[in-house]
MOPAC internal coordinates of N, CA, C and O (Angstrom, degrees):
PM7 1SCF
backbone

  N    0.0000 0     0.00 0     0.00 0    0    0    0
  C    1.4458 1     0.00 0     0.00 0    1    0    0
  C    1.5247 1   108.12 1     0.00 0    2    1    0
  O    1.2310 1   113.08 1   -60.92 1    3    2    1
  N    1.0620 1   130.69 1   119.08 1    3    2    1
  C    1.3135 1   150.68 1  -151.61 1    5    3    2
  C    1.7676 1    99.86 1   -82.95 1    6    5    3
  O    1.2310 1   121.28 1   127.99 1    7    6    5
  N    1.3032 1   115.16 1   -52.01 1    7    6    5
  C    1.4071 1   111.95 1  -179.83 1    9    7    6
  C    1.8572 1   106.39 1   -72.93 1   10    9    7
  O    1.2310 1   125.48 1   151.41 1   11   10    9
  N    1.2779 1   107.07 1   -28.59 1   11   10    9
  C    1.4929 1   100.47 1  -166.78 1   13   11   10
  C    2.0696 1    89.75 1   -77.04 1   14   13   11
  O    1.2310 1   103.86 1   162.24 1   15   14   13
  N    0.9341 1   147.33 1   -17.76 1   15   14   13
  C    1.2716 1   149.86 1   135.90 1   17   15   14
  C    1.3188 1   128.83 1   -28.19 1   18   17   15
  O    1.2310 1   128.66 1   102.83 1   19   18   17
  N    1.1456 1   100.93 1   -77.17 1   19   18   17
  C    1.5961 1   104.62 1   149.99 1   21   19   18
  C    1.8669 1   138.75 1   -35.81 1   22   21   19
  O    1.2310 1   121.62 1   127.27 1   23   22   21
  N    0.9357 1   114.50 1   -52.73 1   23   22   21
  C    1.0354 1   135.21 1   131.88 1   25   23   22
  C    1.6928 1   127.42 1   -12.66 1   26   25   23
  O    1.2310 1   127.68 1   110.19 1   27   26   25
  N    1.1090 1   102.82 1   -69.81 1   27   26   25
  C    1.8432 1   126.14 1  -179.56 1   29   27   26
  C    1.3401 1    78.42 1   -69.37 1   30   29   27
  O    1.2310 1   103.47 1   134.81 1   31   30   29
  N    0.9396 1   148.00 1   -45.19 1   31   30   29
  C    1.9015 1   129.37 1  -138.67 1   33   31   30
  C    2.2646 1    88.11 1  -106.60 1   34   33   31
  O    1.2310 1   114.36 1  -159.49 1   35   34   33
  N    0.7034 1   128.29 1    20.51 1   35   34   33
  C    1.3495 1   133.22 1  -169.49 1   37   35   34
  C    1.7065 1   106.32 1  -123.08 1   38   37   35
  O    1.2310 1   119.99 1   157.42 1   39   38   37
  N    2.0108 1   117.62 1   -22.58 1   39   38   37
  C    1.0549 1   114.04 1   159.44 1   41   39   38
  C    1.1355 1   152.98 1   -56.92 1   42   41   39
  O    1.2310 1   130.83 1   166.10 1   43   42   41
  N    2.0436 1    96.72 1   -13.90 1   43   42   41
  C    0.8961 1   100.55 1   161.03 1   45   43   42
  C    2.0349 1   144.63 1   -56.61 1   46   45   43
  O    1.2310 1   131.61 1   144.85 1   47   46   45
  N    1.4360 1    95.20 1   -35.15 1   47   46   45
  C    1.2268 1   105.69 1   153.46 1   49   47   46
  C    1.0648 1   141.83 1   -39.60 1   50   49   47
  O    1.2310 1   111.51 1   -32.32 1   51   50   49
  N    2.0874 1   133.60 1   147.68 1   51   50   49
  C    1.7344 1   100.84 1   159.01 1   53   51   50
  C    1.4212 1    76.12 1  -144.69 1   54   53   51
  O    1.2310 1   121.01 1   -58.67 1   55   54   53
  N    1.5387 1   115.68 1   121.33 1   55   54   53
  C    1.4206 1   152.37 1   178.90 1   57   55   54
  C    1.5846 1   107.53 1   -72.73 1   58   57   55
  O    1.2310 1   111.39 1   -36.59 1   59   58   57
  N    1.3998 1   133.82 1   143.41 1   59   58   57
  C    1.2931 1   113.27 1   170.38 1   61   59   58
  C    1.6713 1   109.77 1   -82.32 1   62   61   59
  O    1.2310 1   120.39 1   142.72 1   63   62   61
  N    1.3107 1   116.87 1   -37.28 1   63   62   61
  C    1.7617 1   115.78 1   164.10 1   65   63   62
  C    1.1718 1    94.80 1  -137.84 1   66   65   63
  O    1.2310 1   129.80 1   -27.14 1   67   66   65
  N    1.3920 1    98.71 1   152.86 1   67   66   65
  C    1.7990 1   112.91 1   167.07 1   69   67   66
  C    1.5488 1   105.75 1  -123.81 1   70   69   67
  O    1.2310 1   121.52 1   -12.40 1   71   70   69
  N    1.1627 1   114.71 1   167.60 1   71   70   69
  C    1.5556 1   123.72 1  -161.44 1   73   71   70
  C    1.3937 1   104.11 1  -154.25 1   74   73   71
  O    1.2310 1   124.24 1   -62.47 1   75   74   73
  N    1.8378 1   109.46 1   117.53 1   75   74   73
  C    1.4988 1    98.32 1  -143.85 1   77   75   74
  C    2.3254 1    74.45 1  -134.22 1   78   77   75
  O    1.2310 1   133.47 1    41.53 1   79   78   77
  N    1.3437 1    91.57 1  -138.47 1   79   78   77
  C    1.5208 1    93.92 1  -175.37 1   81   79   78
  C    1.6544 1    96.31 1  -107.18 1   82   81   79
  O    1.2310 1   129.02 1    -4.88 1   83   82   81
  N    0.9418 1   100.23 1   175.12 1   83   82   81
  C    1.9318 1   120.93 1   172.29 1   85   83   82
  C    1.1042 1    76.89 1   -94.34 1   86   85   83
  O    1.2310 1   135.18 1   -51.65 1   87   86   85
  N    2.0476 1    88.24 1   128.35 1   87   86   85
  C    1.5665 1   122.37 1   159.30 1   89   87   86
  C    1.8033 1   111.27 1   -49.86 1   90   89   87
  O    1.2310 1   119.12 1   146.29 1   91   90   89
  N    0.8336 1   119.28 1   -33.71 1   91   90   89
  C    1.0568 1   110.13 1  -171.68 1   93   91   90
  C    1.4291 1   129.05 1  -132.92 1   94   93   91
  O    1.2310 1   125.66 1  -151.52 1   95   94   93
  N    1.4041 1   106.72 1    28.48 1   95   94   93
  C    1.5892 1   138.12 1   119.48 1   97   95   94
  C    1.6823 1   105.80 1     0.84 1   98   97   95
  O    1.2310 1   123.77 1   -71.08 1   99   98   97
  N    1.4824 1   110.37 1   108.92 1   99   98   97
  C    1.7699 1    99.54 1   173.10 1  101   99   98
  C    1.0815 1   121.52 1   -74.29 1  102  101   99
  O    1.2310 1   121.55 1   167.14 1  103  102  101
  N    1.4752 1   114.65 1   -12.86 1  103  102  101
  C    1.8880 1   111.42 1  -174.06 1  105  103  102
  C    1.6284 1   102.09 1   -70.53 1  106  105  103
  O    1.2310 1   104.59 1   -34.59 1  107  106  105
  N    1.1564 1   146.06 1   145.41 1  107  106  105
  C    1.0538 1   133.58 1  -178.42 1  109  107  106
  C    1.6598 1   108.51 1  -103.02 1  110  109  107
  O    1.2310 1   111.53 1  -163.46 1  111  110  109
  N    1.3560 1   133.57 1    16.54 1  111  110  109
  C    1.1728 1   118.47 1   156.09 1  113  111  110
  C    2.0878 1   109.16 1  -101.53 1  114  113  111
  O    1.2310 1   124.86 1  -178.41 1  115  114  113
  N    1.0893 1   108.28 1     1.59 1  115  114  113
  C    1.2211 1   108.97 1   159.85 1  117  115  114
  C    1.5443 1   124.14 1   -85.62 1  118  117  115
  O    1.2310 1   126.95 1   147.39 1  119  118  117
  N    1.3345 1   104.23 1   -32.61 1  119  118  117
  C    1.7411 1   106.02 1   157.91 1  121  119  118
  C    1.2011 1   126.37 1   -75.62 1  122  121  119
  O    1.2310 1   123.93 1   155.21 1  123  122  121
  N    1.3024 1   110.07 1   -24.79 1  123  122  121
  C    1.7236 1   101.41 1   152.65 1  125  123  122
  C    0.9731 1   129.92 1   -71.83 1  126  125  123
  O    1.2310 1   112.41 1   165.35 1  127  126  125
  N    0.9437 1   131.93 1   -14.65 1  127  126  125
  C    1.5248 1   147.08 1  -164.62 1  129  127  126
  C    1.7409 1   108.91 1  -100.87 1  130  129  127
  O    1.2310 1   121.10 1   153.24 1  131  130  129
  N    1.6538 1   115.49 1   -26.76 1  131  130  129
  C    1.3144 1   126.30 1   175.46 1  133  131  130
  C    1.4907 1    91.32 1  -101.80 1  134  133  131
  O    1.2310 1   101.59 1  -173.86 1  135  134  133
  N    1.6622 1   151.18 1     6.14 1  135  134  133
  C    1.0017 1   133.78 1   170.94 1  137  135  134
  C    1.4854 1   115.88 1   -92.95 1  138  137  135
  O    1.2310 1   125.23 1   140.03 1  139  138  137
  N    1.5754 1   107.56 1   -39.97 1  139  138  137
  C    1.4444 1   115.26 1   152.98 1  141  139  138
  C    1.0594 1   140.79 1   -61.56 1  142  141  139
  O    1.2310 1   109.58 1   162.19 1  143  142  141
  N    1.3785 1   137.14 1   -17.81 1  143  142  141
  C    1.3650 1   155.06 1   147.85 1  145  143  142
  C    1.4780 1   100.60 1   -28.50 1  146  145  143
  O    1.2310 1   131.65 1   111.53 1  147  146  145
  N    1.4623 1    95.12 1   -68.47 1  147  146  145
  C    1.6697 1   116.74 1  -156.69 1  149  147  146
  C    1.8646 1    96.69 1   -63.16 1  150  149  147
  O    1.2310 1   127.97 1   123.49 1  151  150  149
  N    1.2614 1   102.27 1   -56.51 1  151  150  149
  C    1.6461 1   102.58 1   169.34 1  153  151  150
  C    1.6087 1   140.29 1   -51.48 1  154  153  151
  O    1.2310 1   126.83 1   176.41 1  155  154  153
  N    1.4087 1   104.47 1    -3.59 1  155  154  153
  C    1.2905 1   124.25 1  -161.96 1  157  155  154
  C    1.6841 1    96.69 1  -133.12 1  158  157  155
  O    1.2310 1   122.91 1   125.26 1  159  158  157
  N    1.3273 1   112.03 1   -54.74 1  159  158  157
  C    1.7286 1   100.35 1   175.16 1  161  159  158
  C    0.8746 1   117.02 1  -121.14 1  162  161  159
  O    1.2310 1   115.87 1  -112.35 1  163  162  161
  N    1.7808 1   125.44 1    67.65 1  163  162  161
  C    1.3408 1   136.88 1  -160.33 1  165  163  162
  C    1.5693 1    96.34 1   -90.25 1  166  165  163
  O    1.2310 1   110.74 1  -179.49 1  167  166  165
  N    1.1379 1   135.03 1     0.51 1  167  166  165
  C    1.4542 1   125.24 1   177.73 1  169  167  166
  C    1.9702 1    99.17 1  -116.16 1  170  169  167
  O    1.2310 1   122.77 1  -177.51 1  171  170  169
  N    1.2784 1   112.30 1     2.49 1  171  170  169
  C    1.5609 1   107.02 1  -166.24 1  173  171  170
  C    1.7074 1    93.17 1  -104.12 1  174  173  171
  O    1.2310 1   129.84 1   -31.91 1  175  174  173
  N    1.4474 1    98.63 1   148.09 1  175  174  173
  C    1.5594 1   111.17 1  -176.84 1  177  175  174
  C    1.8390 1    94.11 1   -56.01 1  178  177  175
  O    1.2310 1   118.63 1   -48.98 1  179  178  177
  N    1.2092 1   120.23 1   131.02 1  179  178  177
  C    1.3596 1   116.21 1   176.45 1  181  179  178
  C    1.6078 1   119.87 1  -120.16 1  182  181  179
  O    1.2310 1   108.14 1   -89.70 1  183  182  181
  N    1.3820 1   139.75 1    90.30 1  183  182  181
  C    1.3886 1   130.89 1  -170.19 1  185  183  182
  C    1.4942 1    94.75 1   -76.78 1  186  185  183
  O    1.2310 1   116.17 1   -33.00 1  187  186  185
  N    1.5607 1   124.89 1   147.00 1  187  186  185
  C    1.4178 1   149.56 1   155.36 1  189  187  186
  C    1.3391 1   105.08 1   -96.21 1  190  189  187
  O    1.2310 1   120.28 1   -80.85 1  191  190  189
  N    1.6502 1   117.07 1    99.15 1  191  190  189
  C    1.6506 1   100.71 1   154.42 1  193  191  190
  C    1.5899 1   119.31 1   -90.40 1  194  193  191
  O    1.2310 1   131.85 1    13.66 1  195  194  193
  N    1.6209 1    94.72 1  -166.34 1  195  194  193
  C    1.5647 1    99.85 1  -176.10 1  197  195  194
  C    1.5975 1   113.09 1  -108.28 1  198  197  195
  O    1.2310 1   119.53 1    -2.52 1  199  198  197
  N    1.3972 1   118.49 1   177.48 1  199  198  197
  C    1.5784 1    98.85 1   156.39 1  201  199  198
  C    1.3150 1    99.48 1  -134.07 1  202  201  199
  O    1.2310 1   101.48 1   -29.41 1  203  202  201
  N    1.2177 1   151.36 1   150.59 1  203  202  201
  C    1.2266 1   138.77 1   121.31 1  205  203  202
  C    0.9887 1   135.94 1   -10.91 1  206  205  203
  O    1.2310 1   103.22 1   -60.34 1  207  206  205
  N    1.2769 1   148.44 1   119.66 1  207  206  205
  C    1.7841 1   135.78 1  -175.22 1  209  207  206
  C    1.5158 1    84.88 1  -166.64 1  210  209  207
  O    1.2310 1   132.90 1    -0.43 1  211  210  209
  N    1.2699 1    92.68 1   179.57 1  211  210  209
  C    2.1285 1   125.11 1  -168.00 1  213  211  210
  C    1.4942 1   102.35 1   -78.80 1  214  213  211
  O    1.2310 1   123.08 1   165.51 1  215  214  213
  N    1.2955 1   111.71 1   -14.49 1  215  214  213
  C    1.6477 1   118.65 1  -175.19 1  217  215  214
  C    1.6462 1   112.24 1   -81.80 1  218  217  215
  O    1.2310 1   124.08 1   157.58 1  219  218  217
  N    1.6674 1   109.77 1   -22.42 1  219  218  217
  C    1.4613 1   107.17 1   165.08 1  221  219  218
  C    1.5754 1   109.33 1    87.46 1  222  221  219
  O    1.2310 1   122.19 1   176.59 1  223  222  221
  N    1.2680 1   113.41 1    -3.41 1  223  222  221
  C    1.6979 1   112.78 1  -161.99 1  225  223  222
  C    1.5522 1   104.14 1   -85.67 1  226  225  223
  O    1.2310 1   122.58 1  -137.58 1  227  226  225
  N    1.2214 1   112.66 1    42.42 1  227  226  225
  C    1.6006 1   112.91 1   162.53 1  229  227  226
  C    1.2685 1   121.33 1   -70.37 1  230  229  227
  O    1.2310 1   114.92 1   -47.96 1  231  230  229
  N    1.5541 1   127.24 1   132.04 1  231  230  229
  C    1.5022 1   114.16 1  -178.69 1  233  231  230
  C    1.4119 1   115.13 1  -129.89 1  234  233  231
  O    1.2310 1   111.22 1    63.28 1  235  234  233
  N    1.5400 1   134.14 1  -116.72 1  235  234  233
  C    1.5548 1   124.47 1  -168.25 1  237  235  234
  C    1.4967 1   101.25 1  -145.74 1  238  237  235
  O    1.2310 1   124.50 1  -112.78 1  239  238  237
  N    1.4120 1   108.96 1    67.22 1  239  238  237
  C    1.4989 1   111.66 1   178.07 1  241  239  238
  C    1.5273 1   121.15 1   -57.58 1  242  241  239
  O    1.2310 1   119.44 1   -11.55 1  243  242  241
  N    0.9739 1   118.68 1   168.45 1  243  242  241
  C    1.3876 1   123.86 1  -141.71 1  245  243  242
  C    2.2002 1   115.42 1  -132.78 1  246  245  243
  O    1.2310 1   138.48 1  -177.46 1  247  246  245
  N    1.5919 1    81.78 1     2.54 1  247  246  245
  C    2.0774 1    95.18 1   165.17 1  249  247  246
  C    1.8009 1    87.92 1  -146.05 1  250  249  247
  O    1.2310 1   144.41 1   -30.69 1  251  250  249
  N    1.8254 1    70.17 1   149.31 1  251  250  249
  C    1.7591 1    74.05 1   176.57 1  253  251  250
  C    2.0586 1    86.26 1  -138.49 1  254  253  251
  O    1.2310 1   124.88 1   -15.38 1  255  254  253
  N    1.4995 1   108.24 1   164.62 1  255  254  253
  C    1.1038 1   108.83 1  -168.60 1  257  255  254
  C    1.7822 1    92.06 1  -159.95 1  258  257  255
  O    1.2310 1   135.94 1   -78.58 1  259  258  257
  N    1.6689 1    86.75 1   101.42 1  259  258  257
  C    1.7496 1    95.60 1   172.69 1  261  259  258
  C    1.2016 1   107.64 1   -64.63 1  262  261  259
  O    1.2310 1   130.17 1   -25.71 1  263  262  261
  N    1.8372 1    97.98 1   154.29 1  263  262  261
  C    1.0008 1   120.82 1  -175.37 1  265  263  262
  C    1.6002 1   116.27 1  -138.88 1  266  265  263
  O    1.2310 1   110.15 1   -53.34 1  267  266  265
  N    1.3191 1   136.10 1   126.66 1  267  266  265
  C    1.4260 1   140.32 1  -159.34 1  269  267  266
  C    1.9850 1    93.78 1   -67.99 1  270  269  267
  O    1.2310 1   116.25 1    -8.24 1  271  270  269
  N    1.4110 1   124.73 1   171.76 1  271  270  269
  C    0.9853 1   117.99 1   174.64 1  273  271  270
  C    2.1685 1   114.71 1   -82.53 1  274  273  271
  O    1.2310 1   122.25 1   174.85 1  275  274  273
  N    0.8556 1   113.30 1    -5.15 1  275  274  273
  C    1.7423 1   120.22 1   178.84 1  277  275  274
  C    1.8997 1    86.67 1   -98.60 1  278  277  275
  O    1.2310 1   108.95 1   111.99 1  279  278  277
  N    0.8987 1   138.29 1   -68.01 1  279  278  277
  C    0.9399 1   119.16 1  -170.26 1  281  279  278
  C    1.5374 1   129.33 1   -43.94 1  282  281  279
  O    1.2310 1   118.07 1   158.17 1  283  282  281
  N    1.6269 1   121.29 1   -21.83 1  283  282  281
  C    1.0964 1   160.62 1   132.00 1  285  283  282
  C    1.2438 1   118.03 1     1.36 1  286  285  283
  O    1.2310 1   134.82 1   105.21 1  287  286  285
  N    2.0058 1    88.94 1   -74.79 1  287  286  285
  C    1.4960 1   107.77 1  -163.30 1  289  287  286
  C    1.4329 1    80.93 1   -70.55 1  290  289  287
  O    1.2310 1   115.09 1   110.56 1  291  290  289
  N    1.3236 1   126.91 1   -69.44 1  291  290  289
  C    1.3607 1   117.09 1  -146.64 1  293  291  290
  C    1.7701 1   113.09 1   -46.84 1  294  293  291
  O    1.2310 1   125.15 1   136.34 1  295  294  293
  N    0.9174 1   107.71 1   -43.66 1  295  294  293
  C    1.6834 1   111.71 1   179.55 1  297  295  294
  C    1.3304 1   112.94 1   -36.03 1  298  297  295
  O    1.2310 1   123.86 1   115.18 1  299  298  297
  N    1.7415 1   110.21 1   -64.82 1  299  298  297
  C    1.3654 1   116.87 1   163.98 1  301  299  298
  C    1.4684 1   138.42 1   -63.76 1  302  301  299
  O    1.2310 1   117.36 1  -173.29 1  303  302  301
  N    1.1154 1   122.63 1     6.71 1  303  302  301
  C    1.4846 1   149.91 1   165.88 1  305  303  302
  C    1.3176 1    95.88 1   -94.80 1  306  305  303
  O    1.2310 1   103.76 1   138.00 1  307  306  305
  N    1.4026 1   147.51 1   -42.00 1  307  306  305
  C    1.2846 1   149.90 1  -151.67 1  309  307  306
  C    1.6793 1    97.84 1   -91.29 1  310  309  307
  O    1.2310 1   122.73 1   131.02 1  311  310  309
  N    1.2764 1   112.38 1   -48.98 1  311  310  309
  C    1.7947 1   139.30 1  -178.28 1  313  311  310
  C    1.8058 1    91.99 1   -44.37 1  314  313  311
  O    1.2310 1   130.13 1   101.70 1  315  314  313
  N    1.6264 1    98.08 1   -78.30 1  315  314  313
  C    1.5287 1   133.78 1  -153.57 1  317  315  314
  C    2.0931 1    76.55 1   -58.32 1  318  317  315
  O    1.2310 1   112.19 1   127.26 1  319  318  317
  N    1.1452 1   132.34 1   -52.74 1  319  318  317
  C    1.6200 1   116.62 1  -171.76 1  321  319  318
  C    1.4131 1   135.58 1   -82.14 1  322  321  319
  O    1.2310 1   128.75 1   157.99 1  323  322  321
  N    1.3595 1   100.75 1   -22.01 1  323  322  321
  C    1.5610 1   113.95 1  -174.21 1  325  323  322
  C    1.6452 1   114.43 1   -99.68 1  326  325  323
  O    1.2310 1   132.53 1   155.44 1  327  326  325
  N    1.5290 1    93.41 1   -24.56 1  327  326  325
  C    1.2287 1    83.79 1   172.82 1  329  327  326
  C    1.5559 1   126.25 1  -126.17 1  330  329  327
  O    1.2310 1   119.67 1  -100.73 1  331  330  329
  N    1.2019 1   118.24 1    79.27 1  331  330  329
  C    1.5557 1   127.38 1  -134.31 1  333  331  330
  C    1.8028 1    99.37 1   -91.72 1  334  333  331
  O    1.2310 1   129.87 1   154.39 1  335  334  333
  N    1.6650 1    98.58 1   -25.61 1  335  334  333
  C    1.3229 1    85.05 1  -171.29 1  337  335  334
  C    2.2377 1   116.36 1   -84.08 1  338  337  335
  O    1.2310 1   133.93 1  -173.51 1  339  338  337
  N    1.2528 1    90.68 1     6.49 1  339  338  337
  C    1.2849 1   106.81 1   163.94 1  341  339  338
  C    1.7711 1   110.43 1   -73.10 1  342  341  339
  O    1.2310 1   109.39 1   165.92 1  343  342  341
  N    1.4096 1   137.48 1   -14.08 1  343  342  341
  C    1.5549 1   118.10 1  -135.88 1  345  343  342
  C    1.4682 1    81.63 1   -98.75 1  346  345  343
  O    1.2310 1   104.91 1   163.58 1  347  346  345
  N    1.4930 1   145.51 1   -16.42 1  347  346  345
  C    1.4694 1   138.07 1  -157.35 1  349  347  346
  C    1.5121 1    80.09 1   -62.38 1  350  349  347
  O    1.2310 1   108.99 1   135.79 1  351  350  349
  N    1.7065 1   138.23 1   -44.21 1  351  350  349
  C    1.6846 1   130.17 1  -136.37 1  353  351  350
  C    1.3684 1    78.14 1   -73.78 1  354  353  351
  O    1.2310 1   132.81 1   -20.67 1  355  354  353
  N    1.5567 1    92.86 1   159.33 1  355  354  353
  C    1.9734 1   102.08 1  -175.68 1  357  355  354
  C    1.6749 1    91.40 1  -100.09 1  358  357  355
  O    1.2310 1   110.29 1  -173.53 1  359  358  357
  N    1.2947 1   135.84 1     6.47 1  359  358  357
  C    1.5342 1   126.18 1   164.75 1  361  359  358
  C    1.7241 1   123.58 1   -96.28 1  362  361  359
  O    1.2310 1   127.07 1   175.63 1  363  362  361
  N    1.8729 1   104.01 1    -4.37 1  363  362  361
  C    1.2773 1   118.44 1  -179.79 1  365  363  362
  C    1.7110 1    94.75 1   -67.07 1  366  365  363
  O    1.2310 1   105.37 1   -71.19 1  367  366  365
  N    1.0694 1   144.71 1   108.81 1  367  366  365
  C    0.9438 1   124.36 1   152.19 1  369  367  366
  C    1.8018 1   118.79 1  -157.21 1  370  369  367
  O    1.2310 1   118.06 1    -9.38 1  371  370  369
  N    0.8398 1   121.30 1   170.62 1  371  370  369
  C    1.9247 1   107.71 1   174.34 1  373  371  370
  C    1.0058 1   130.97 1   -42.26 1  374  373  371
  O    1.2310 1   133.34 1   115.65 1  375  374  373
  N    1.5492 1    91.82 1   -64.35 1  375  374  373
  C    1.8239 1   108.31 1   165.30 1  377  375  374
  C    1.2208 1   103.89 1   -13.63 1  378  377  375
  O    1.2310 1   125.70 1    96.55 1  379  378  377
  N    1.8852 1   106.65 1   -83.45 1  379  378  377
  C    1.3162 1   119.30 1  -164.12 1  381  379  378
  C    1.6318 1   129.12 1   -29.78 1  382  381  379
  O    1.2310 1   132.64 1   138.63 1  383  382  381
  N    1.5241 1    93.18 1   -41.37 1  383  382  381
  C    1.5319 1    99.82 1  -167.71 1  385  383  382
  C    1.3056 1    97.60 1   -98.80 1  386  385  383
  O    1.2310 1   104.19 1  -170.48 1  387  386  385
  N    1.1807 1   146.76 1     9.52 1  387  386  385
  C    1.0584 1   144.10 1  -178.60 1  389  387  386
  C    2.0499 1   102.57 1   -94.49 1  390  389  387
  O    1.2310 1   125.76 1   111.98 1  391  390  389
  N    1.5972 1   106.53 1   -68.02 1  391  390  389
  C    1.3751 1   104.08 1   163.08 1  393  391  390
  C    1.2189 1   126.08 1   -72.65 1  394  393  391
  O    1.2310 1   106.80 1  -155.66 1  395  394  393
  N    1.2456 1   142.17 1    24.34 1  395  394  393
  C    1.3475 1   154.06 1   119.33 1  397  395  394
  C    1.5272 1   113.90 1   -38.13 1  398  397  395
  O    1.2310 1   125.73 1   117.84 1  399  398  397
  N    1.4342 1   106.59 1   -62.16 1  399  398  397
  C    1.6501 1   117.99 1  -161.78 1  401  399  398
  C    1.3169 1    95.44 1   -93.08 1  402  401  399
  O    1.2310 1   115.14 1   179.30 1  403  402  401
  N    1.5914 1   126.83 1    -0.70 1  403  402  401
  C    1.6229 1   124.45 1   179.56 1  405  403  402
  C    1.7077 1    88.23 1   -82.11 1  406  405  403
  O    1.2310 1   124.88 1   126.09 1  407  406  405
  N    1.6531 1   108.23 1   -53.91 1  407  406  405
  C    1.4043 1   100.44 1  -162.52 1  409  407  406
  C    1.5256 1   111.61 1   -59.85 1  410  409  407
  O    1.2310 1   121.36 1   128.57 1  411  410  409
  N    1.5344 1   115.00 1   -51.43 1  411  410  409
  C    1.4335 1   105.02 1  -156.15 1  413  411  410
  C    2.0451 1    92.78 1   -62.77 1  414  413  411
  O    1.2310 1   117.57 1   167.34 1  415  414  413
  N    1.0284 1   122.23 1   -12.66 1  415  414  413
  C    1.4590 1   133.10 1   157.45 1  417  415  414
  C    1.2895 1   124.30 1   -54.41 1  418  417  415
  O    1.2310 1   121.29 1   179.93 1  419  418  417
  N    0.8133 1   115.14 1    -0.07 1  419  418  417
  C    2.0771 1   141.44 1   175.56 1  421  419  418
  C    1.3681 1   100.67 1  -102.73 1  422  421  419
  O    1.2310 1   127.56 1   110.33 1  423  422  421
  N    1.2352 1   103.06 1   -69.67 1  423  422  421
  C    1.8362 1   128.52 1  -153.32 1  425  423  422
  C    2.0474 1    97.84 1   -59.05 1  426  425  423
  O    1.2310 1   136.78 1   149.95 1  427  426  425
  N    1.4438 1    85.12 1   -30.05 1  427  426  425
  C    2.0342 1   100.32 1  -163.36 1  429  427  426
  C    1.6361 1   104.09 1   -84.64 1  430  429  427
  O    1.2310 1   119.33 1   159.99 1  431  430  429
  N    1.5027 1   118.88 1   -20.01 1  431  430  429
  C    1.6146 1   115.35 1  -137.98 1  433  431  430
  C    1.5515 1   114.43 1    45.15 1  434  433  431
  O    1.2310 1   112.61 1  -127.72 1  435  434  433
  N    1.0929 1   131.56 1    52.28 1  435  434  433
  C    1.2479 1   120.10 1  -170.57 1  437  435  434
  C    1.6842 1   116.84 1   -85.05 1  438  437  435
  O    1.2310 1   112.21 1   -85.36 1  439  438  437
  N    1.6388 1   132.30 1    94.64 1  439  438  437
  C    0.6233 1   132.56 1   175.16 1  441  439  438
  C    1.5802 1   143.66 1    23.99 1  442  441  439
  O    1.2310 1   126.21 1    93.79 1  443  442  441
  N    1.5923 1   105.66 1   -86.21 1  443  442  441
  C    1.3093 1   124.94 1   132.75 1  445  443  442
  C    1.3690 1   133.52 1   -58.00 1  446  445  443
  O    1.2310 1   116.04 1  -150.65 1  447  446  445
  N    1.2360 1   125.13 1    29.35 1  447  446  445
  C    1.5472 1   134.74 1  -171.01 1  449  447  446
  C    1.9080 1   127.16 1    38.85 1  450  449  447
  O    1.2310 1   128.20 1   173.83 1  451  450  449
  N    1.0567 1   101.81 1    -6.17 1  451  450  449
  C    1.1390 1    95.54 1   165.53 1  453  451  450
  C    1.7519 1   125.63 1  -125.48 1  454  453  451
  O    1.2310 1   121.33 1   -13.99 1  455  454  453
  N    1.6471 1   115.05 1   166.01 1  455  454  453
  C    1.7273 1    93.96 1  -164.99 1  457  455  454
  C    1.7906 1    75.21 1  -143.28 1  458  457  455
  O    1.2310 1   124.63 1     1.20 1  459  458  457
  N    1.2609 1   108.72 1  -178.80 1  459  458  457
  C    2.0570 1   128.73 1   160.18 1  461  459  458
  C    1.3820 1    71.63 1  -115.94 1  462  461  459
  O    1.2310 1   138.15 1   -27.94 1  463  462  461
  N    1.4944 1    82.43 1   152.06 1  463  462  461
  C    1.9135 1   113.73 1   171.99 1  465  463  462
  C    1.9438 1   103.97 1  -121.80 1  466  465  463
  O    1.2310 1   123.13 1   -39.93 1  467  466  465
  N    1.2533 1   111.61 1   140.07 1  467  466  465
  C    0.9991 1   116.13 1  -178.75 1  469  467  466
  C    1.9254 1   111.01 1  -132.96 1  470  469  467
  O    1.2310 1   118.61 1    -1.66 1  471  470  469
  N    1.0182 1   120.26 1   178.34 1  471  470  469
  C    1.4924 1   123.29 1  -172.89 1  473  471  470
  C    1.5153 1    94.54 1  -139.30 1  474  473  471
  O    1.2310 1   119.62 1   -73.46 1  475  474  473
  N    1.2696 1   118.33 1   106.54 1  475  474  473
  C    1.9838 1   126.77 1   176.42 1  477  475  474
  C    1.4713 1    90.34 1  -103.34 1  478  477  475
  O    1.2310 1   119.83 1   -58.71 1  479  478  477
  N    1.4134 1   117.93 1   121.29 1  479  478  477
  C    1.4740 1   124.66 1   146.72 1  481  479  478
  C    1.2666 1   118.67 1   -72.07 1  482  481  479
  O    1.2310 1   117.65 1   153.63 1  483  482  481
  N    1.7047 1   122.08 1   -26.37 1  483  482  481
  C    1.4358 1   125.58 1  -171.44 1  485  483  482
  C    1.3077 1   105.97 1  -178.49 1  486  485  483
  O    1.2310 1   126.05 1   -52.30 1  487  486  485
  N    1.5157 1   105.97 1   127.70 1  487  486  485
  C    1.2068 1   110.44 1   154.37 1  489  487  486
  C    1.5004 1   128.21 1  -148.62 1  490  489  487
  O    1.2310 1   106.84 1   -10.19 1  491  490  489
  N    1.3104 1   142.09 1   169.81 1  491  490  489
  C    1.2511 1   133.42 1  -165.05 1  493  491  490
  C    1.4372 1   101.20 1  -144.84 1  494  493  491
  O    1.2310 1   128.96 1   -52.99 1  495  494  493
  N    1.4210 1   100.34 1   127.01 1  495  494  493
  C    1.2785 1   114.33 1   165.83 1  497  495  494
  C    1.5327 1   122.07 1  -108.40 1  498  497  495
  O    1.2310 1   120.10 1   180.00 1  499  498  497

């Protein structure tokens, strides 16, 4: 398996966090992709985010990390450019990520009303 190769050759590294997909992500090349993470930097602090998509598989992550409202925009300016071949989905859009980071901005009390949501299986301080 060519990616699980890839993968192995990336141990060389040691990252201070990596930020991979939610395990349980319905697309299934994103769960592969969060299964190898875990197999490869099973001792490195590892955040799982989420995405929004048509599949609905949002759940109740478990770190939240405020975020000012410009810092915001920029994220979603960053989304909306890099990843262009995403924009055909009719849920790719600002909006989206904007009331995304409003809600987990509920869920957080986050000051400035908005937070990123993340999923920690483990970490040690």
């Amino acid at each position: 398996m060519e990616i699980k190769e890839y993968f192995e050759q990336l141990k060389e590294m040691s990252p201070d966090i990596i930020l991979t997909h939610y395990r349980q992500d319905l697309h299934q090349d994103h769960r592969l992709i969060s299964d190898l993470t875990w197999n490869t930097f099973r001792n490195h602090l590892i955040l799982e985010y989420e995405i929004p998509k048509y599949d609905g598989d949002l759940g109740s992550p478990n770190l939240f990390v405020h975020l000012d409202e410009r810092t915001c925009q920029q994220k979603i300016t960053y989304l909306l450019n890099y990843f262009q071949t995403q924009t055909n989905k009719h849920w790719f859009t600002s909006e989206t990520f904007l009331a995304i980071l409003r809600l987990r901005g509920i869920e957080s009390k986050a000051p400035n009303n908005y937070a990123e949501a993340f999923y920690c299986r483990k970490m040690v301080l």
